[in-house]
N, C-alpha and C positions, 0 to 999 in steps of 0.2 A: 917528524910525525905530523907537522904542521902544515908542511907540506905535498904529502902525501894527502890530507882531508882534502886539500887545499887544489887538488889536480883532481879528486874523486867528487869533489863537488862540481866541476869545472865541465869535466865529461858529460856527470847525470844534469845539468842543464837546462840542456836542449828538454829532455824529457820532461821533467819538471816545469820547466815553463812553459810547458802544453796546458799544464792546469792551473799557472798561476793568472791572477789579475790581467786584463790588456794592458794596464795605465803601467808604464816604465818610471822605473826608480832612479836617477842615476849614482852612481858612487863616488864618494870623493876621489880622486887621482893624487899624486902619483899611488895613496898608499889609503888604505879602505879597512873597515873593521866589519864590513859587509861582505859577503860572496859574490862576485860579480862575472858574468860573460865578457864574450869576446870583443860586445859593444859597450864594456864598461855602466852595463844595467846590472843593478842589485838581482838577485837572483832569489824570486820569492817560489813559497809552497804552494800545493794545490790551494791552502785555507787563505792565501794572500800574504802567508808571513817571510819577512826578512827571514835570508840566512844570516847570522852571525858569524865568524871569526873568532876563534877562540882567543883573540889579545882583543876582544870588544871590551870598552868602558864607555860608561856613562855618558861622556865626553863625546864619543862618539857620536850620539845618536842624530838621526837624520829625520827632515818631515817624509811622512807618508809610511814608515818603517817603526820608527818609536815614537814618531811628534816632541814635544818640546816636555821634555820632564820637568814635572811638580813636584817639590820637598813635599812630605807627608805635611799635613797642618796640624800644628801640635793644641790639644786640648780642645779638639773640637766640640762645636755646641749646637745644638739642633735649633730651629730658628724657632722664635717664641712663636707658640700658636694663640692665636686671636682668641680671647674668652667668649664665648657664647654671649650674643647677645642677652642682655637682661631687661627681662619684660618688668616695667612701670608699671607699679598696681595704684590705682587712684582710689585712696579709698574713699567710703560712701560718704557724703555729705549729709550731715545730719540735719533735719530744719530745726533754726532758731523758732524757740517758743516765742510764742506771741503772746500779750498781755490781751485779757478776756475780761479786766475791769470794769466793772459797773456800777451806775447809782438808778434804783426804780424809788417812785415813793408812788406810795398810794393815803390819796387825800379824801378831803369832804367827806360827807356823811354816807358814800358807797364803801366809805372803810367800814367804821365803827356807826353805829345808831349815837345821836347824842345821849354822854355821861352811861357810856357803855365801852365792854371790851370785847365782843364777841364780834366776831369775825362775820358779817352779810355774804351772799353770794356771789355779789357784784365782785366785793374785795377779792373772793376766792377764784373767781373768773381771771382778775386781773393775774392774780399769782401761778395760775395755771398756762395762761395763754403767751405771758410777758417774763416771768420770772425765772420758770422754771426751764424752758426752753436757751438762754442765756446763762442756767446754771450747769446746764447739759453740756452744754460748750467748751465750758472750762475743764481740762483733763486735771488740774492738779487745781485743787480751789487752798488759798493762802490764809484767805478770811473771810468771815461773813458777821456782818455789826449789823442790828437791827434797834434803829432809837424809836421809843415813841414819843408821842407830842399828844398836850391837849388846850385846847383853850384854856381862859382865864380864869371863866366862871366856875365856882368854888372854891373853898380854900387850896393853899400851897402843899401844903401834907396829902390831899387828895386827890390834888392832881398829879401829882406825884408816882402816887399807890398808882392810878388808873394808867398812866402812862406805859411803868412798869409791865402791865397786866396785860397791855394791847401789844406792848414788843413779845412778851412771853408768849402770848397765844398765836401770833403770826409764827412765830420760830417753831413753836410745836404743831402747826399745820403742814410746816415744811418740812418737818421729820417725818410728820404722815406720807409723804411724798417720797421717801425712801433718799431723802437728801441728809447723808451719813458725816457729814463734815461737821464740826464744831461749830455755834453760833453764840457769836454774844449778843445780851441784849441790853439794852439803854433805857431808861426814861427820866427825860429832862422835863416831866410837866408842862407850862405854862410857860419855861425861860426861852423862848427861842421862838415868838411869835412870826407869820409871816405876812399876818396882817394887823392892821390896827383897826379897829369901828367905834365909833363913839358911844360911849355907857348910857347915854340919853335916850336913844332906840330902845322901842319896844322890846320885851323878852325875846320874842320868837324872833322878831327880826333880829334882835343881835346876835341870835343863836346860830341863825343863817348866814350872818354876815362874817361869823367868826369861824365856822365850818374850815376854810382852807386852814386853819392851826392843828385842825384833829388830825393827823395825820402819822405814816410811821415810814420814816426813810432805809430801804436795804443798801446797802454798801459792800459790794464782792469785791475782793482781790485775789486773781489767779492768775494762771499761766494755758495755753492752749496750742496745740502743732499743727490746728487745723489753721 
């Protein structure tokens, strides 16, 4: 029977290799598992393919006809796909608060009138133009300490009182100001001179001369982003 294909192949050929590829195949000799002509070329189809031989193996096979057989690859794996790059988010920088700390004093007799607590205009100019603009500033106010001071002259218990009287009333001017932070206030009297004048001077001149101790020091402590 094998031989019989084997003679039917042989004849249709010529035909056949009217449509097969130009590029010639050759076949092994003496003994072939390919179909071959009478010039011992493989004997392909109109589509270019080898005829086989019905005792073809594996073993067989030829370049150009089957190429060089590959075992199946066992457990194959699809090749790792690159992760999407990943966008860096920088997050915002936030500014370091800055300190908005400060010391104003307001002194001599443009505070207080002598052996008085009320507040002049002059003083109120200063806390307007000086204080308040620097309390603005501070977005988180920490502390606000207001000490008063007075000179010598009178007794200790009344300078005292009066000291008291001058922190207290600056402090509530500043709440008229719509300055909502807490305030403490101080008065150290007469202890914390910043001048000395000799008792021997006339009244008024010593009154003059002692002026810079009337005085009432503010002390802020906050924090600011500007």
């Amino acid at each position: 029977m094998l031989i019989k294909l084997a003679m039917s192949f042989a004849i249709g050929a010529t035909a056949i290799g009217a449509h097969a590829q130009t590029s010639a195949i050759k076949a092994k000799t003496p003994d072939s598992a390919y179909l071959q002509d009478n010039n011992q070329t493989v004997v392909r189809s109109a589509y270019g393919l080898c005829w086989r031989t019905g005792n073809w193996l594996a073993a067989d096979a030829i370049l150009g006809c089957d190429g060089e057989l590959t075992p199946p690859i066992a457990n194959p794996t699809a090749p790792a796909v690159a992760a999407p790059f990943a966008q860096v988010v920088t997050p915002a920088v936030t500014p370091e608060p800055k300190r908005c700390d400060f010391t104003a004093t307001l002194e001599n007799d443009q505070t207080f009138p002598f052996n008085s607590a009320i507040l002049t205009k002059a003083a109120k100019k200063r806390v307007d133009d000086e204080v308040l603009p620097r309390l603005a500033n501070c977005t988180n106010i920490e502390s606000i300490r207001i000490t008063g001071h007075t000179d010598l002259l009178g007794s200790q218990k009344y300078n005292q009182l009066l000291s008291e009287n001058r922190a207290g009333n600056l402090a509530a001017y500043l709440k008229s100001k719509n300055i909502v932070f807490s305030i403490n206030t101080l008065g150290v009297g007469a202890t914390q001179p910043v001048k000395t004048c000799s008792k021997n001077l006339p009244r008024k001149k010593l009154i003059q001369c002692l002026a810079p101790n009337r005085r009432l020091i503010i002390e802020v402590e906050g924090r600011s982003v500007k």
